[in-house]
C-alpha positions in Angstrom: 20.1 -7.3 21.5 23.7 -7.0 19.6 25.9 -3.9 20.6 29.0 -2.3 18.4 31.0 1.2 18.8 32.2 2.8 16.4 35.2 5.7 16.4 35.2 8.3 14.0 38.6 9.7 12.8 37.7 13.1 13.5 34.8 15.6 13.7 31.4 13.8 13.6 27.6 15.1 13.5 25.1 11.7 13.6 22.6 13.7 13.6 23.2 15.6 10.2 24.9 12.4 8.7 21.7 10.2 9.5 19.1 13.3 8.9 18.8 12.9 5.8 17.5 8.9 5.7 14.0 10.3 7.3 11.2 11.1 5.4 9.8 13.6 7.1 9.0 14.6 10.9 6.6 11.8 11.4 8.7 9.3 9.8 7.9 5.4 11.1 10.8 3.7 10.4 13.2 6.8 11.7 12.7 8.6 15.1 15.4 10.9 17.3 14.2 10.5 21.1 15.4 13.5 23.9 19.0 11.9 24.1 20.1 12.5 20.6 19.6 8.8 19.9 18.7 7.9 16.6 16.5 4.8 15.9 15.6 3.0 12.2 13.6 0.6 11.5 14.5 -1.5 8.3 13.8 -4.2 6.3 17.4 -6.4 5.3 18.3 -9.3 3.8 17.8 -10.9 7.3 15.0 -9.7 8.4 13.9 -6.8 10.3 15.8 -4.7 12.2 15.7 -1.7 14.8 18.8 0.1 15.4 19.7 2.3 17.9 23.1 5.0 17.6 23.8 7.6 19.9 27.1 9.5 20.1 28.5 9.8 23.0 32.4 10.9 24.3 33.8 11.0 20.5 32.5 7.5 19.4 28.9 6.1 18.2 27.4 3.4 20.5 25.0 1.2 18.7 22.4 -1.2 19.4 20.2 -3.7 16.9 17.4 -6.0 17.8 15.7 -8.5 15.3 16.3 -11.2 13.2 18.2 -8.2 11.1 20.5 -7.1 14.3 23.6 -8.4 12.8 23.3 -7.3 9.4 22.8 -3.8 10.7 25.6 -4.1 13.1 27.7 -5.5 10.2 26.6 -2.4 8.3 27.3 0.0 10.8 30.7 2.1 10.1 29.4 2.2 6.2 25.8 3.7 7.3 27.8 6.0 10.0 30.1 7.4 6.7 33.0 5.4 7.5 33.5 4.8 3.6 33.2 8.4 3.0 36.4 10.8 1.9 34.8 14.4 3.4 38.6 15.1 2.8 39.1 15.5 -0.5 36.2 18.2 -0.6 37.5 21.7 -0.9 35.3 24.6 -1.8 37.0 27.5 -4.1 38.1 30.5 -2.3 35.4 32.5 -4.5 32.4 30.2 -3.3 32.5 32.1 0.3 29.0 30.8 1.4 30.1 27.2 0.9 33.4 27.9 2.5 32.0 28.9 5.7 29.1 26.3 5.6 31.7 23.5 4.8 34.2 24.8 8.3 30.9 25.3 10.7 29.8 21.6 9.7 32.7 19.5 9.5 31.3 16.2 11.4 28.7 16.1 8.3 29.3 12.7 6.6 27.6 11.4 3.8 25.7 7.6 4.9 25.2 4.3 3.1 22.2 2.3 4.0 23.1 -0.7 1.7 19.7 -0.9 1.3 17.9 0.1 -2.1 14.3 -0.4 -1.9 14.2 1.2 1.3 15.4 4.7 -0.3 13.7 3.8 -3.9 10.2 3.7 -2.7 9.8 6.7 -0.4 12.2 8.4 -3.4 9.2 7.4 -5.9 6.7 8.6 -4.0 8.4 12.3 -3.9 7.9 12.8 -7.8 6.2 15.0 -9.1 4.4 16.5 -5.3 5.2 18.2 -2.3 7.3 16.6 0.3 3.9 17.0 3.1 1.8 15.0 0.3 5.1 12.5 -0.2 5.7 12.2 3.6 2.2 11.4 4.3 1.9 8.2 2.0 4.6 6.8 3.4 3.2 7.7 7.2 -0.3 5.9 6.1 1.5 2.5 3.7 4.0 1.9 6.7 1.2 2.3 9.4 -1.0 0.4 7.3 1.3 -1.9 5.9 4.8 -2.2 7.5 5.1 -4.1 10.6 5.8 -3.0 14.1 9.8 -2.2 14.9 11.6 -5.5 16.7 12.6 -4.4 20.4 12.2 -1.4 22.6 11.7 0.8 19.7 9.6 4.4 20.7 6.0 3.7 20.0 4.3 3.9 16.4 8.2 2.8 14.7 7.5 0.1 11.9 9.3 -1.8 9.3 8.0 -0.8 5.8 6.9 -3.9 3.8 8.8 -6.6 1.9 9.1 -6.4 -1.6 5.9 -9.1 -1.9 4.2 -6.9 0.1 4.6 -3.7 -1.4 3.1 -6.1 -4.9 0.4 -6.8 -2.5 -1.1 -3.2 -1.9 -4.3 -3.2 -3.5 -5.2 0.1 -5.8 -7.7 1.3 -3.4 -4.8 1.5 -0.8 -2.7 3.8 -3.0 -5.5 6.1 -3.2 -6.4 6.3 0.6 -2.4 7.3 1.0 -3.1 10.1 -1.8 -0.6 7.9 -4.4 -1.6 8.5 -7.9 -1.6 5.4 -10.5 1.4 6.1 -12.0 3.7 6.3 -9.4 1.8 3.1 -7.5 2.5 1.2 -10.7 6.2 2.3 -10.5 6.7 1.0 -6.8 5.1 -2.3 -8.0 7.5 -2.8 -10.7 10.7 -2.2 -9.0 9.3 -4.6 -6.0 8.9 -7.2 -8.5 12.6 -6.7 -9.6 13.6 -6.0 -6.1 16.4 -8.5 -6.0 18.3 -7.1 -9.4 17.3 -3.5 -7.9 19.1 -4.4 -4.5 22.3 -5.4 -6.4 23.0 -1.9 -7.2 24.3 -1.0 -4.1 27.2 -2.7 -4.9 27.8 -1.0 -8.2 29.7 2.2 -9.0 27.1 4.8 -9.4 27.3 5.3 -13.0 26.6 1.1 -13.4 23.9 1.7 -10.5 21.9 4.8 -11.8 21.6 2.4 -15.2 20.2 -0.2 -13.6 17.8 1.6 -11.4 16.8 3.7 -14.7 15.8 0.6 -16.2 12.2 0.1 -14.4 10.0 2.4 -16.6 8.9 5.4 -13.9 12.7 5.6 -12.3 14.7 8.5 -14.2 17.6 10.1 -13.2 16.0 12.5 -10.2 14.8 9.4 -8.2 17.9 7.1 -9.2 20.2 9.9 -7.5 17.9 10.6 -5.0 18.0 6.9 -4.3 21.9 6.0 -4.7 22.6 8.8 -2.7 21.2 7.5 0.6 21.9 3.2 -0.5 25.5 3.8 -1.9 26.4 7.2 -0.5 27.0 7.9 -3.9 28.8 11.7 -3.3 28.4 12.8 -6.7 24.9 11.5 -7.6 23.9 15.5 -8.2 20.0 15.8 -8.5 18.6 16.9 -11.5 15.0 17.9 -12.1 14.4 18.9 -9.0 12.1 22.2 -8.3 14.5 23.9 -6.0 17.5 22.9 -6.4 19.0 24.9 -8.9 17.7 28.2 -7.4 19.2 27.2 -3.8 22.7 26.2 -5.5 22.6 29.2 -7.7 21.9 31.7 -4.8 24.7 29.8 -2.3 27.6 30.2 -4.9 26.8 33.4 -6.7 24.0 35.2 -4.8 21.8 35.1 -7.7 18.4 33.5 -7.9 16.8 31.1 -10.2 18.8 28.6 -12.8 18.7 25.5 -14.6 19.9 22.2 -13.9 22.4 23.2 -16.6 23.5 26.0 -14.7 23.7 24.3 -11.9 25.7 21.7 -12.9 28.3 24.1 -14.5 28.4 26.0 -11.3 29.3 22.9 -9.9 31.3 21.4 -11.9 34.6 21.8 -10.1 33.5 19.7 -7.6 33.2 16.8 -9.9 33.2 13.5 -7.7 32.0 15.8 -4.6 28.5 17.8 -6.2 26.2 15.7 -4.2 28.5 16.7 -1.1 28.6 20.2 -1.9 24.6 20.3 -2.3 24.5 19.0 1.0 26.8 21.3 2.8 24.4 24.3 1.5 21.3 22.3 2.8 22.6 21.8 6.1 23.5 25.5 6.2 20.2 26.2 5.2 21.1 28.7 2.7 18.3 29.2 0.4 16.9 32.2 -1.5 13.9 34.4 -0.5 10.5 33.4 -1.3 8.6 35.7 -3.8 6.0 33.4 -5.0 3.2 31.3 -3.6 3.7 27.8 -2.4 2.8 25.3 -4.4 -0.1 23.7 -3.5 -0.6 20.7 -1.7 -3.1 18.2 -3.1 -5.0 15.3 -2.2 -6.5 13.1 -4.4 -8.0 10.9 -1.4 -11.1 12.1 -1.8 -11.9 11.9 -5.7 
């Protein structure tokens, strides 16, 4: 076991900086236990790795186990939102819902895993479904296929595959996990260029999102999707999303529905923050009222 602290500069909220890195509820390779810990499991250059971070009298206590300990460590402060400029984010006067969102949540930092595969492959497996149909592959291929979490991890907490492995999965495995062809065959082509993939987090975003975009199956939804948890890219704005542009539309001018279009000119004077701004609404949870159905949940497990 390796231990690092870390001391924020101001107002901090692990829990609402790290949220969004799970995948769901049942997540493996992320768990919160009673104390407000947090606990990831990952795969790194090193190896893999359990980390432990709990906040506790203004600064982050961590703890890593595993041959990838010290990377994570290493990684720490940048995962945490120590490279982050929450700063320079000011909502307009007129946008009053992200106003008051943005001074009732000011420990909200925006993370950066470092790690690209680990955010591409669960971000694949979210197109085109609902998040219960996304969050339950990833459940069943980590259970299945990951490996159990180095040290005292809670029970049930794996590592998700390396990038041979993910090439591994036979088809019939993608189908018990409810993954369609096409996005199995997309997960198998960025694992086989894993290494070039992995190099983005060191790029700018615009350099990154090009070379994520590159493996036919990636476009710009899952590239920002991606780059926003790996790089905490603050402006990687996601477009093509369902929702989205309703939620964004309602939080800055009480009106439903929208574009992407109009949601990117509605955002627009937050340019180097719209990713930011997206998340301030989301952790407010301002969102419209429902008037249609949900859209249903399939499962092709069984054809």
């Amino acid at each position: 076991m390796a231990r690092r602290t870390w001391d924020p500069p101001g107002p901090y909220d692990l829990g609402r900086t790290l949220g969004v890195l799970a995948r769901g509820p049942g997540d493996p390779a992320y768990r919160v236990t009673e104390d407000g810990s947090v606990w990831r499991a990952s795969r790194t250059p090193a190896g893999p790795g359990t980390l432990r971070a709990t906040a506790r009298d203004g600064r982050v206590e961590a703890e890593a186990w595993g041959p990838g300990a010290d990377w994570l460590l290493d990684g720490l402060p940048a995962l945490l939102g120590a490279e982050d400029e929450p700063a320079a984010f000011v909502p307009l006067p007129r946008h009053r819902l992200l106003r008051e969102a943005h001074r009732r949540h000011p420990g909200l930092r925006l993370a950066r895993t470092g790690l690209v595969l680990e955010s591409l492959i669960p971000a694949i497996l979210e197109q085109k479904v609902t998040s219960d149909e996304a969050y339950r592959a990833w459940r069943l291929l980590l259970t299945r296929h990951g490996e159990p979490a180095p040290g005292p991890a809670p029970h049930g907490m794996r590592v998700m595959p390396d990038a041979r492995g993910w090439a591994l999965i036979p088809s019939w495995e993608w189908h018990k996990a409810g993954v369609d062809g096409r996005r199995a065959a997309t997960v198998v082509r960025a694992a086989r260029v894993a290494a070039r993939l992995e190099e983005a987090a060191t790029m700018d975003a615009t350099a990154a999102a090009a070379r994520l975009r590159a493996v036919p199956g990636i476009g710009p939804w899952t590239a920002a999707e991606t780059l926003q948890r790996s790089n905490g890219a603050a402006d990687a704005v996601t477009v093509g999303d369902l929702h989205l542009p309703s939620i964004v539309s309602y939080a800055l001018t009480g009106a439903r529905g929208g574009d992407d279009a109009a949601m990117l000119q509605l955002l627009s004077p937050y340019e180097g923050h719209r990713h930011r701004a997206c998340r301030v609404i989301a952790a407010a949870g301002i969102t419209p009222p429902r008037r249609g159905p949900r859209f249903p949940v399939g499962d092709i497990r069984s054809l």
